[in-house]
C-alpha positions in Angstrom: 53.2 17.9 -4.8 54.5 14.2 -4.3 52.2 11.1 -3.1 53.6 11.4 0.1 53.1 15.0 0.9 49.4 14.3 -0.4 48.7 11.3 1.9 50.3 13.1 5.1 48.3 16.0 4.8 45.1 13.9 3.9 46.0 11.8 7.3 45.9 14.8 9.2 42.9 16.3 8.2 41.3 12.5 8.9 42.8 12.6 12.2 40.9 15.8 12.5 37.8 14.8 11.2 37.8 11.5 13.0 38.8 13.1 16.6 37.0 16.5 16.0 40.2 18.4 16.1 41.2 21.8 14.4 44.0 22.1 12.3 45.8 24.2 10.3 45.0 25.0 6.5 45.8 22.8 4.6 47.8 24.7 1.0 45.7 26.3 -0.9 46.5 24.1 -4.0 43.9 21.3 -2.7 41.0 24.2 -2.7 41.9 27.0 -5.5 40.8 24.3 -8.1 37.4 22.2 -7.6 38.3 19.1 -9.8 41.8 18.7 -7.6 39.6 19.3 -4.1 37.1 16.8 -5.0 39.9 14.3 -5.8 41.6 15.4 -2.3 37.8 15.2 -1.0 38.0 11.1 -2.2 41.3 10.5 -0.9 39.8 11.4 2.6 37.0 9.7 2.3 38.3 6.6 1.1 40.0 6.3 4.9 37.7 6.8 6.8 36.1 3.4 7.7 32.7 4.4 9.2 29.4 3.7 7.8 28.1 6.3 5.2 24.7 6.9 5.5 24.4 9.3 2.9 25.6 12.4 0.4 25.5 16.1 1.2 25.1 18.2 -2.1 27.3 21.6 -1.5 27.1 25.0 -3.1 23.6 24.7 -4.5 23.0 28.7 -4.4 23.0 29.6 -8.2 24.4 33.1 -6.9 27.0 31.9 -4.7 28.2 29.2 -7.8 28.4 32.5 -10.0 30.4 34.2 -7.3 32.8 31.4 -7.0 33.2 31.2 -10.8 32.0 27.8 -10.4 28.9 26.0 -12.4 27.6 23.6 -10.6 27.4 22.3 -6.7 29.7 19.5 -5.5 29.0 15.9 -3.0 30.4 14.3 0.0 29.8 11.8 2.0 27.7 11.5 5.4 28.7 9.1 8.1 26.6 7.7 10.6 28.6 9.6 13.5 27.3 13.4 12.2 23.9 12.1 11.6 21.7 12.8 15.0 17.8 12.5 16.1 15.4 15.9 16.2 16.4 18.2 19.2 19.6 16.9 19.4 22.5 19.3 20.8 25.9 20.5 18.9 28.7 21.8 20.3 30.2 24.7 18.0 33.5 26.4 17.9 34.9 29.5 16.6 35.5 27.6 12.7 31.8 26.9 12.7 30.3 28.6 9.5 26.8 28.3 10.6 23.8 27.0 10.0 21.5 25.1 7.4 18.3 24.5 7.1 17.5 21.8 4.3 15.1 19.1 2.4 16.5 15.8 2.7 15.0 12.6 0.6 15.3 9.0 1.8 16.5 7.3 -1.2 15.9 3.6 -2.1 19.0 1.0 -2.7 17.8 0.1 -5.7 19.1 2.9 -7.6 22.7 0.9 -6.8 21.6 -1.8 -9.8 19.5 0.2 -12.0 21.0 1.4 -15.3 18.1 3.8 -16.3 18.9 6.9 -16.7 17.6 9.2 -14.0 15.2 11.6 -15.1 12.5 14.4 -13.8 10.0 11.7 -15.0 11.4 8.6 -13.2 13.3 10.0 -9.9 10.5 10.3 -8.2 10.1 7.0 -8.0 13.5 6.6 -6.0 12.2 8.5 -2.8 10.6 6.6 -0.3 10.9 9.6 2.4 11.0 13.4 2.8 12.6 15.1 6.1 13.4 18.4 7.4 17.0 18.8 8.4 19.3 21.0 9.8 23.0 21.0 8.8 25.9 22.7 11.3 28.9 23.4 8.3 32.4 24.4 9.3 36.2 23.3 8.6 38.5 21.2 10.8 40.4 23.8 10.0 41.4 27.2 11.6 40.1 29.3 8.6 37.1 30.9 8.1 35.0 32.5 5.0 34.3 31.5 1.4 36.9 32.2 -0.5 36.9 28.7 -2.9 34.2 26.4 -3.3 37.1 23.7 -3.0 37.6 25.1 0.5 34.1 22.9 1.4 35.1 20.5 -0.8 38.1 19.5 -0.3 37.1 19.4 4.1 34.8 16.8 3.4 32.1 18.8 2.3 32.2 21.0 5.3 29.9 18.4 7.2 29.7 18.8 11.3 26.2 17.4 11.6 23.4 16.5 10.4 19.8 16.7 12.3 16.7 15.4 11.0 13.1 15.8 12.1 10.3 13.5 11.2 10.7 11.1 8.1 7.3 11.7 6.2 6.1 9.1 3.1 7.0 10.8 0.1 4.1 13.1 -1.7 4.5 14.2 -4.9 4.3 17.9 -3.8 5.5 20.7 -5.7 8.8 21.5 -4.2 10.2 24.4 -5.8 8.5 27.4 -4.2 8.0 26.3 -0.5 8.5 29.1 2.3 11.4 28.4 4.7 12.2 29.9 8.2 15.2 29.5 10.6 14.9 31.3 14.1 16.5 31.0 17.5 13.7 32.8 19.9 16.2 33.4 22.8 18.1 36.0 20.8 15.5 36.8 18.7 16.9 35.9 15.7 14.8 34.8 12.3 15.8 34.2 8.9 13.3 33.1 6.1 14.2 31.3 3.0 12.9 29.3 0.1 13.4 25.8 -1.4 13.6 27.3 -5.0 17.2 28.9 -3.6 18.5 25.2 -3.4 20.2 24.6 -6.9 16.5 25.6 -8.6 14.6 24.0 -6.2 15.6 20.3 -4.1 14.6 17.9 -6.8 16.9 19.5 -9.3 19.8 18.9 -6.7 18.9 14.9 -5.5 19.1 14.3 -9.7 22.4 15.8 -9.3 23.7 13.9 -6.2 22.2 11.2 -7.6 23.6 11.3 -11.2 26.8 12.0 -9.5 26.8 8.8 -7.6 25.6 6.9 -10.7 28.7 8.2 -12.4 31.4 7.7 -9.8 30.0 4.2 -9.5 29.1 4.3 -5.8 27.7 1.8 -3.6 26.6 1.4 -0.5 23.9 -1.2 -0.8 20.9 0.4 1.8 18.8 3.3 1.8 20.4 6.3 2.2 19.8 10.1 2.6 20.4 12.8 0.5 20.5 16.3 1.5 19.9 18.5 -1.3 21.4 21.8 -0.3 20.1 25.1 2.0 17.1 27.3 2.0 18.2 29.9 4.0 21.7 30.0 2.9 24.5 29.8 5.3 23.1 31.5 8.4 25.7 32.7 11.1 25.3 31.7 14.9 25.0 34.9 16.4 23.8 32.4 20.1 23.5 29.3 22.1 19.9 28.0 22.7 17.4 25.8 20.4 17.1 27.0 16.9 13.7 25.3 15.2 13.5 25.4 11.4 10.4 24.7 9.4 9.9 23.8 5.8 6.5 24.4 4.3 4.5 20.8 3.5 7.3 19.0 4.7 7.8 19.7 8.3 9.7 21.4 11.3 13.4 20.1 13.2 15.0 21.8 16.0 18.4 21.3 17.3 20.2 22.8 20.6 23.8 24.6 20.0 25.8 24.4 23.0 
C-alpha cells in the first residue's frame, strides 16, 4: 500500500479517535500482522497532539496470546482526555468490547535517563504508586470480536477510558495471586478474577511496558501510569448502572456506564 493510502486511512481513524466517531474497518492488512499494526499503531499516535499520561499493556492473557498465535502482549499510549477520576460515568456504544478491571503503577520519570537495565530486583524501585483501575476497550471502528491481536493494536490499543480509584504508596506486596471481582449489582452481574491472569501476574507486565519504552526510546519527562493488563479478562456489558471492581491489598474503583 503506498504512503498516501497509509496516512489517509491513519487520518481517519485520528479523526475518529480525536472526535469519538465510528468508522469503518480499516483493511485487514494493518491488523493480520502485529509488527505492521504496531507500526500503524505509531503512525497514529505520532498525530495526535494531546498529553500522554501513560501506556496500556494489551493482550496480557497467556491463553488468549496462544489463541492469537501471538507470544507476547503489545503497548499504546494513554492520553490525558481517556483518563477520568473514581465514579466517573462512560458513555458506551454498540463497538464497546467491555470491560476491564486492572492494577495500574505510578511510575517515576527517572526511568527516562537511567540506562540500567530493568530487572525483578531493581523495578521496584521505579513505582512510587499502586491504583485500582477500570478500563472500557472498544474500536472506533464498526467491528466487533477478536479475531487479530493487531485488531487492538493497530486502534490504538483499543483504549476508551481509563478510571482510577485511590493512588496508594507503593508496598512491596506479593502481586501474583491476588483475588479480583467485577460486579454491576443492578443486573446482578459478578465476575471474579486474578492478578496472576495478567501476563503471569502485573509486575511481569510493567517490566514489559517498561522495557518496551526503554527500547523504543520514549520520553515523556513526568510520572506516568502504567496499566499492566486485566484480571477478569474482557468482561461484556450485559447493563447500564455503576459497576465497582475490587483488587485484593490494593483497593476498590467504580465507574457509571451510561
Amino acid at each position: 500500500m503506498k504512503n498516501k493510502s497509509l496516512e489517509l486511512i491513519a487520518n481517519k481513524l485520528v479523526r475518529a479517535f480525536l472526535k469519538n466517531k465510528i468508522i469503518n474497518p480499516i483493511p485487514n492488512h494493518f491488523v493480520k500482522n502485529i509488527d505492521k499494526a504496531n507500526k500503524f499503531r505509531k503512525l497514529c499516535e505520532s498525530k495526535i497532539k494531546k498529553p500522554i499520561i501513560g501506556f496500556k499493556a494489551g493482550g496480557t492473557a497467556i491463553p488468549v496470546l496462544k489463541k492469537l498465535k501471538e507470544k507476547k502482549p503489545f503497548i499504546a499510549s494513554v492520553y490525558e482526555n481517556n483518563l477520568l477520576k473514581n465514579k466517573s460515568s462512560v458513555k458506551i456504544n454498540k463497538y464497546t468490547l467491555g470491560i476491564e478491571l486492572e492494577v495500574c503503577y505510578l511510575i517515576n520519570e527517572k526511568i527516562f535517563n537511567s540506562k540500567k537495565k530493568i530487572t525483578n530486583k531493581n523495578i521496584k524501585q521505579l513505582i512510587t504508586h499502586s491504583v485500582p483501575c477500570i478500563e472500557i476497550v472498544g474500536y472506533r471502528q464498526k467491528k466487533s470480536g477478536i479475531k487479530y491481536l493487531g485488531d487492538l493494536c493497530s486502534d490504538f490499543g483499543a483504549n476508551v477510558k481509563f478510571i482510577i480509584g485511590t493512588k496508594k504508596k507503593f508496598k512491596n506486596i506479593d502481586v501474583s495471586n491476588l483475588v479480583t471481582t467485577i460486579s454491576n449489582n443492578k443486573i446482578n452481574h459478578t465476575v471474579h478474577g486474578n492478578t496472576n491472569t495478567v501476563y503471569r501476574n502485573p509486575i511481569n507486565s510493567l517490566k514489559f511496558v517498561l522495557d518496551t519504552i526503554k527500547k523504543d526510546k520514549i520520553n515523556i519527562n513526568k510520572n506516568f501510569f502504567v496499566f499492566t493488563g486485566s484480571t477478569v479478562g474482557v468482561v461484556p456489558i450485559k447493563g447500564k448502572g455503576f459497576y465497582s471492581g475490587t483488587i485484593k491489598k490494593i483497593g476498590s474503583v467504580k465507574t457509571k456506564i451510561i
